[in-house]
C-alpha positions as CSV (number, residue, x, y, z in Angstrom):
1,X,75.9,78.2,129.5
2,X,73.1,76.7,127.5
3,X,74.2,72.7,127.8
4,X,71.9,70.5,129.7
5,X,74.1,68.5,131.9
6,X,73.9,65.0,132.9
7,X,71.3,62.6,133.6
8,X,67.5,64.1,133.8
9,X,66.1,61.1,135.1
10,X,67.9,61.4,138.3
11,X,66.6,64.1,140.7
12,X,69.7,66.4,141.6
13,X,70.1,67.8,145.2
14,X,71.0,71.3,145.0
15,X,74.1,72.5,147.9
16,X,72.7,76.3,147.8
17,X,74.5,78.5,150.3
18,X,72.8,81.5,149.2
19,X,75.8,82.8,147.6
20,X,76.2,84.0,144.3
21,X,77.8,80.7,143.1
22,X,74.8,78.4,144.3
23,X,72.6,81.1,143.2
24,X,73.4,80.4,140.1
25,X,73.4,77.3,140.0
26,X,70.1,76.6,141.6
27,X,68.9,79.5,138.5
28,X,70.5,77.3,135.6
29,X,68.8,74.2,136.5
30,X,65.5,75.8,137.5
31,X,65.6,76.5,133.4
32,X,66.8,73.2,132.2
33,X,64.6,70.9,134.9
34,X,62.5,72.3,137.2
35,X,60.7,69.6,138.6
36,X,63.7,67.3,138.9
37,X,65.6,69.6,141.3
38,X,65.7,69.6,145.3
39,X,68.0,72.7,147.4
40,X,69.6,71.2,150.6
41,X,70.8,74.4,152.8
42,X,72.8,73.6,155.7
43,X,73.1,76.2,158.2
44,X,76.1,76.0,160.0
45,X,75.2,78.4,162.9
46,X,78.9,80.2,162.8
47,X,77.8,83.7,162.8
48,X,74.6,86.3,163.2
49,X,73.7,86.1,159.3
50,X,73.7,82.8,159.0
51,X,69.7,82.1,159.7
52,X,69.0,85.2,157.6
53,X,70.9,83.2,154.6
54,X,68.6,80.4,155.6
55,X,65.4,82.5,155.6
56,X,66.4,83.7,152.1
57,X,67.3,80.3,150.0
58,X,63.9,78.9,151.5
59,X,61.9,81.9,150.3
60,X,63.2,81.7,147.3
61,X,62.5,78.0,146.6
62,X,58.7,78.8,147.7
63,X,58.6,81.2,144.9
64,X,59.9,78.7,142.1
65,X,57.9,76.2,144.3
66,X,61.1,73.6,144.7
67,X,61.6,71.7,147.5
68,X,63.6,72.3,150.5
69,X,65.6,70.9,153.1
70,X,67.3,72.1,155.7
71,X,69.4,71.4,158.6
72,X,70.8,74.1,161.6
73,X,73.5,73.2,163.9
74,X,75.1,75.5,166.1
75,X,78.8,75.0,165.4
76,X,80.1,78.3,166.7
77,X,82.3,80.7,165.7
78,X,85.6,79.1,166.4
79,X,84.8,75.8,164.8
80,X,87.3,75.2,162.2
81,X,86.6,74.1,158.5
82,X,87.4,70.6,157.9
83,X,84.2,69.6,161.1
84,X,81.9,72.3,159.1
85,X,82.3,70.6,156.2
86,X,82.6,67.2,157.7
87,X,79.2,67.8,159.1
88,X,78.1,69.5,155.8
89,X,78.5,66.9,153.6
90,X,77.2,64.7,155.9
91,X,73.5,66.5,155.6
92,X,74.3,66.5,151.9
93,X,74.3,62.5,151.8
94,X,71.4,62.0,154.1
95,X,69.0,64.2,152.1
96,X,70.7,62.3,149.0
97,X,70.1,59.3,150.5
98,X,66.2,60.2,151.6
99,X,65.4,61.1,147.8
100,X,67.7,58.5,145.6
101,X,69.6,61.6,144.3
102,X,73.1,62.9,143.4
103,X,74.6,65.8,144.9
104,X,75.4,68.6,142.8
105,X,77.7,71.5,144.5
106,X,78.2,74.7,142.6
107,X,82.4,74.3,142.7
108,X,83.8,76.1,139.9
109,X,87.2,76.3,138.5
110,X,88.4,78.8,140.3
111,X,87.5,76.8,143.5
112,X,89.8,74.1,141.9
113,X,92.8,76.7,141.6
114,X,92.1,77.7,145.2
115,X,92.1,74.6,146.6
116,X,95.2,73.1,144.6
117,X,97.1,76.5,145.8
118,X,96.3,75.5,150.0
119,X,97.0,72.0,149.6
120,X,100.6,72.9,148.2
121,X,100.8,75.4,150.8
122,X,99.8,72.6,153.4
123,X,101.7,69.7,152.0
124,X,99.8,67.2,151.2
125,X,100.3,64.1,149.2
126,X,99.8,64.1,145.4
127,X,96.1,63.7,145.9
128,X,96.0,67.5,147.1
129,X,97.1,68.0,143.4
130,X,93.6,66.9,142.5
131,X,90.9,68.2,145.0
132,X,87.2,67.0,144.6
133,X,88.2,64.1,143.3
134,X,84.7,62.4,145.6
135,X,82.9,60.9,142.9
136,X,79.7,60.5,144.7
137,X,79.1,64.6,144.5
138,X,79.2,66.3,140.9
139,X,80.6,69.6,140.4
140,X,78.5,71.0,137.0
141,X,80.1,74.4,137.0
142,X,83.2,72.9,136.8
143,X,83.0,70.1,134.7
144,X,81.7,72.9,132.1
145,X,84.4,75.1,132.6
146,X,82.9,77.8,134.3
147,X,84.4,80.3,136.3
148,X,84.0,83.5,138.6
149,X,83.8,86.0,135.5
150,X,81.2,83.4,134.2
151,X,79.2,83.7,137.6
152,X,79.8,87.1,137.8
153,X,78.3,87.6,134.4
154,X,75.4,85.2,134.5
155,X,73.9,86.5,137.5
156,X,74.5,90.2,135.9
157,X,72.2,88.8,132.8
158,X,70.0,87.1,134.6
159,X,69.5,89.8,137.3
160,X,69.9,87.0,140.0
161,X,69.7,88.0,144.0
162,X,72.1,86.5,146.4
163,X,73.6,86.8,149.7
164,X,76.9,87.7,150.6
165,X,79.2,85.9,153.1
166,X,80.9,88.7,155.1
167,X,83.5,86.1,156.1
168,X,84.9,86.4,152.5
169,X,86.8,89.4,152.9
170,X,88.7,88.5,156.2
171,X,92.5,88.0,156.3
172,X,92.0,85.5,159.1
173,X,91.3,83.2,156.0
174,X,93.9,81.5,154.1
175,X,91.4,81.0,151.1
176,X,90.7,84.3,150.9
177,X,94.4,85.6,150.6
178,X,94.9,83.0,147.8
179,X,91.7,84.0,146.4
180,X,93.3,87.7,145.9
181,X,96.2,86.1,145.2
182,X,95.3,84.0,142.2
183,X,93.1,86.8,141.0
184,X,96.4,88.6,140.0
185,X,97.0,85.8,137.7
186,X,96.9,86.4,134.0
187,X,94.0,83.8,132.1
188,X,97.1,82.3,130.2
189,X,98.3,81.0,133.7
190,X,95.4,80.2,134.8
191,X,94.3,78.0,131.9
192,X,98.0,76.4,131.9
193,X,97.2,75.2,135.6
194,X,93.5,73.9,135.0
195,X,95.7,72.3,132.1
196,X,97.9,70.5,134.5
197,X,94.9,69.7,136.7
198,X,93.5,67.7,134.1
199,X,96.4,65.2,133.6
200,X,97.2,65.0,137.0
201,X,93.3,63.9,137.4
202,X,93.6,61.2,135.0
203,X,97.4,60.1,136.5
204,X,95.0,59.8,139.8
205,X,92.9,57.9,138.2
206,X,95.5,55.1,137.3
207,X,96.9,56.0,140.8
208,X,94.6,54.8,142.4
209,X,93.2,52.0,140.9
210,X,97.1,50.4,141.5
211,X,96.3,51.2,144.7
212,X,93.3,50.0,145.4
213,X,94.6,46.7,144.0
214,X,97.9,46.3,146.1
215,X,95.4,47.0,148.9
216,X,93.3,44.8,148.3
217,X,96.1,42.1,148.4
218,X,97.4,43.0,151.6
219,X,93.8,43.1,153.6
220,X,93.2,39.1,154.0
221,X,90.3,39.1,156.3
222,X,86.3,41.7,156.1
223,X,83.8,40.8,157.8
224,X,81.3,43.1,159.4
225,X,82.7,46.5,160.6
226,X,86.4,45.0,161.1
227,X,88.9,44.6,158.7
228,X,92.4,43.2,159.0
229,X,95.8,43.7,156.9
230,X,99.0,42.2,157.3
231,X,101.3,43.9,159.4
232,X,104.6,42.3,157.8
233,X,103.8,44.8,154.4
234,X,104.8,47.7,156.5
235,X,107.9,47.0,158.3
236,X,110.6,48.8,157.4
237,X,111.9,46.9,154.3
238,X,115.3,48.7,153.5
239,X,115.7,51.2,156.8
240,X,118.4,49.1,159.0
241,X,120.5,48.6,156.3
242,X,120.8,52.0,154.6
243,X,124.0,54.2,155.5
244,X,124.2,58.1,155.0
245,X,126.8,57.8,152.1
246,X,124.4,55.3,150.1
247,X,121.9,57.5,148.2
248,X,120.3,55.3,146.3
249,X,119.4,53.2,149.1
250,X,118.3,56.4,150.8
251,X,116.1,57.1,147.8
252,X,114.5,53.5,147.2
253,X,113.3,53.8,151.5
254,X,112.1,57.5,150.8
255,X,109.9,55.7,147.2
256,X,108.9,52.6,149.5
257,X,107.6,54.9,152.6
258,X,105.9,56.8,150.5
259,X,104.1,53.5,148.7
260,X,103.3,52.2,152.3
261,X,101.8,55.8,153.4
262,X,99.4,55.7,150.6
263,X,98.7,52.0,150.3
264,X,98.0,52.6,154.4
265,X,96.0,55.8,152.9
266,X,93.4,53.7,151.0
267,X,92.8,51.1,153.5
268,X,92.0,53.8,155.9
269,X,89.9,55.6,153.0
270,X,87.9,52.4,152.0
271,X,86.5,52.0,155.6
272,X,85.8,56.0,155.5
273,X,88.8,56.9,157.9
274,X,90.6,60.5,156.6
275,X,94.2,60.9,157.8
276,X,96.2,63.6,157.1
277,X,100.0,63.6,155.9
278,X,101.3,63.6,159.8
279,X,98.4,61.0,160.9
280,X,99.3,58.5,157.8
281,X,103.2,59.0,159.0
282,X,102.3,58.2,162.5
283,X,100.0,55.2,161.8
284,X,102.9,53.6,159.8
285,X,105.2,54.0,162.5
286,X,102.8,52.5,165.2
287,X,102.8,49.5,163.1
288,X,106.2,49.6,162.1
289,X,107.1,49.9,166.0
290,X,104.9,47.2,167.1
291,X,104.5,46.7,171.1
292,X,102.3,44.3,172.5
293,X,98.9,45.2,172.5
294,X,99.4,48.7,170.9
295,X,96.6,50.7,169.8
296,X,96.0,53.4,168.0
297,X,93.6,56.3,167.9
298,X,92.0,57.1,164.4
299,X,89.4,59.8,163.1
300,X,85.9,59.5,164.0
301,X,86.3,57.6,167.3
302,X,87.8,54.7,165.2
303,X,90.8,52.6,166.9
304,X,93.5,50.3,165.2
305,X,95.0,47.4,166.9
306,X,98.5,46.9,166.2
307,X,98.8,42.7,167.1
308,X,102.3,41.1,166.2
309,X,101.2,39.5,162.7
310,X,98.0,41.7,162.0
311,X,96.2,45.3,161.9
312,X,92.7,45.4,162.8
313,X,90.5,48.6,162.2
């Protein structure tokens, strides 16, 4: 775990938690450069140890004398994950923003496996094959193929102190019953998967760079905050005509849907609009069902107008 990792000239803006993982972290590139780092706690406000996790990454970055910046919001105990992330990441950029730096999470491979697991739990799209695919935030521990053993032992070595999320160990999390799951799993499978990962990371790649392009041939009007796309892309091309007998008609709609959804997918994504897999399907079908003056609600108190030529968001 000796490598220096990417660029020292940029000051790197540390996600610490207070967890063994960030811990870590925030220890490896205290060594390799200490005057180049920053730790950006966000304190989400869910439960009673929550400020005494706060108290302890600022204490600690007074003794190694690094800055620190921190943000408390009282999101409560039933908020769910994707708004405590949402809001996060969302401290993460504005202290990223204030300092000219790059956000550096301490995600590790095993984080990857997790995350691959829910997603094909969930359903989603091939993009759930390849989580943290945001290339504005860099995952270190990962890119260098560190794991939980690694942590475990590094921290072990380097008789590291950290905090412990109680939260972990409840069944009432998904993550954590695949978390038990996968550590079942020999290493053989593991690696085998993280295998997989890979090429399915650079298929993304191509992905969606042909998507961006078709996209960018169907949007034909941005200026300012709006942005319009024709509406005549994603009408139902081969629907009305296909019968139940004829397969391979049935099979070229199911491959053209599924190129509309995630054409419609990176529109919404390049003006910072998330859908999920049942949002996508409903968008397309409020535009495929046009009515006069339709509109439709998107993330983030966005709206899309549904006109009968064009689709403004």
């Amino acid at each position: 775990m000796s490598r220096i990792w990417y660029n020292l000239r940029v000051k790197k803006i540390l996600a610490v938690s207070g967890g063994i993982d960030s811990m870590a972290l925030l220890d490896m590139f205290y060594k390799k450069e200490p005057a180049n780092i920053l730790v950006a706690h966000f304190n989400h406000g869910t439960r009673d140890s929550a400020d005494a996790d706060e108290k302890f990454v600022k204490e600690k970055c007074t003794e190694l004398m690094v800055p620190f910046e921190s943000r408390k919001i009282i999101l409560g105990e039933g908020v769910s994950e994707e708004e405590a992330r949402e809001k996060r990441y969302d401290f993460l950029y504005h202290v990223a923003n204030k300092y000219n730096g790059v956000i550096c999470t301490a995600h590790h491979v095993d984080d990857l496996l997790e995350s691959i697991t829910i997603n094909l739990i969930r359903g989603t799209f091939w993009r759930g094959l390849v989580p943290f695919g945001n290339t504005k935030i860099q995952r270190p521990l990962m890119d260098l193929g560190i794991g939980k053993t690694d942590i475990l032992r590094y921290a072990g070595e380097n008789h590291l102190c950290f905090r412990q999320d109680p939260t972990n160990f409840e069944d009432d999390y998904l993550r954590n019953r695949v978390r038990r799951a996968l550590g079942k799993l020999e290493q053989k499978t593991k690696n085998q998967l993280l295998e997989l990962a890979r090429k399915q990371k650079i298929l993304r790649e191509e992905i969606e760079k042909n998507l961006t392009d078709l996209s960018k041939q169907i949007i034909i009007k941005n200026s300012g905050d709006e942005i319009i796309f024709q509406r005549d892309f994603f009408k139902n091309s081969a629907g009305e005509t296909v019968c139940e007998n004829n397969l391979n008609a049935q099979e070229r709609e199911k491959e053209i849907n599924m190129l509309t959804c995630e054409i419609l997918r990176t529109i919404c994504l390049g003006r910072g609009i998330s859908l999920t897999r049942p949002q996508i399907i409903d968008f397309l079908e409020a535009i495929r069902e046009y009515k006069p003056g339709k509109k439709f609600n998107l993330p983030k108190d966005r709206m899309a107008t549904i006109s009968r030529d064009f689709v403004r968001l």
